[in-house]
C-alpha positions as CSV (number, residue, x, y, z in Angstrom):
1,X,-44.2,32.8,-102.1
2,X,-41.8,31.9,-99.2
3,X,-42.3,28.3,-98.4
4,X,-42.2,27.3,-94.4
5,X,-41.0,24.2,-92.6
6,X,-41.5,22.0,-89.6
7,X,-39.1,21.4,-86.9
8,X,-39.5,17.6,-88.6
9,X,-39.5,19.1,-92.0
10,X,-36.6,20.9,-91.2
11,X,-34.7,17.8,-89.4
12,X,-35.0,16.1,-92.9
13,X,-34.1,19.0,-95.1
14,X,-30.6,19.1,-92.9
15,X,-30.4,15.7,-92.7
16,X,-29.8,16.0,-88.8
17,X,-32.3,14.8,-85.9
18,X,-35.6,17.3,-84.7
19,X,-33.2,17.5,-81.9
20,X,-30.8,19.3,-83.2
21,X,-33.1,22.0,-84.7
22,X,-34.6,22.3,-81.5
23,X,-31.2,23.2,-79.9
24,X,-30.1,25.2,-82.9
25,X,-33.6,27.2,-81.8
26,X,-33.1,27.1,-78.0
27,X,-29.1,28.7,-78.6
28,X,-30.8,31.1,-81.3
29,X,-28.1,29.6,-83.9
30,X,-30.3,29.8,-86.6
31,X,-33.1,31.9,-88.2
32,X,-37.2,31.1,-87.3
33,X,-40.6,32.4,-87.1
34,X,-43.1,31.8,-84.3
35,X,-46.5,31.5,-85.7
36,X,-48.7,31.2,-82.5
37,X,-46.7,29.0,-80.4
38,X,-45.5,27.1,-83.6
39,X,-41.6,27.5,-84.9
40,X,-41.5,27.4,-88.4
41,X,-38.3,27.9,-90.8
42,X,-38.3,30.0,-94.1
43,X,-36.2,27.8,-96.6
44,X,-34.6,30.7,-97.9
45,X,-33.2,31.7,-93.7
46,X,-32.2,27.6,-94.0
47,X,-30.2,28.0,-96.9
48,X,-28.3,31.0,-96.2
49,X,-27.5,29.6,-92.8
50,X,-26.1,26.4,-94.9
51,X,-24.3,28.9,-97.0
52,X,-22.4,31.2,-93.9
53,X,-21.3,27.6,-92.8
54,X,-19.6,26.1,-95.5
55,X,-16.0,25.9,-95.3
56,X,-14.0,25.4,-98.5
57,X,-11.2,23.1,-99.1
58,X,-7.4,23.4,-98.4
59,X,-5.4,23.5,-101.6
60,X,-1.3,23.2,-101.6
61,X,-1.8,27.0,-103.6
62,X,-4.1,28.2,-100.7
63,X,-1.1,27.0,-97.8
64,X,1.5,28.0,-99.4
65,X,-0.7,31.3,-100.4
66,X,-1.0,31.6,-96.3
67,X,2.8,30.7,-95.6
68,X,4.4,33.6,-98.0
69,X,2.2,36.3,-96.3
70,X,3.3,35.5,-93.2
71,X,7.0,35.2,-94.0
């Protein structure tokens, strides 16, 4: 069973402001579901959007990685 969240609900699981959400919803950056006139957020949309934004560290073996493929 796919569990739903509030624009509030949401703010807290993202640990940003209802704000935010709201313009995340408004630009239609993220994932949502009207029910009536209602927006509610399926976790699993939330944490796949969490998951396309993560951005992983740079390493000295990543840079250097970069700078002998381009030489």
């Amino acid at each position: 069973m796919e569990k739903y969240f509030t624009v509030a609900e949401t703010a807290e699981y993202l640990n940003t402001s209802e704000r935010f959400v709201r313009r995340l919803v408004a630009e239609r950056r993220i994932a949502f579901h009207h029910v009536g006139r209602h927006v509610r957020f399926a976790l699993s949309d939330l944490d796949g959007w969490l998951a396309a934004g993560r951005v992983e560290p740079i390493t000295r073996r990543s840079v250097w990685h970069a700078v002998r493929e381009v030489a």
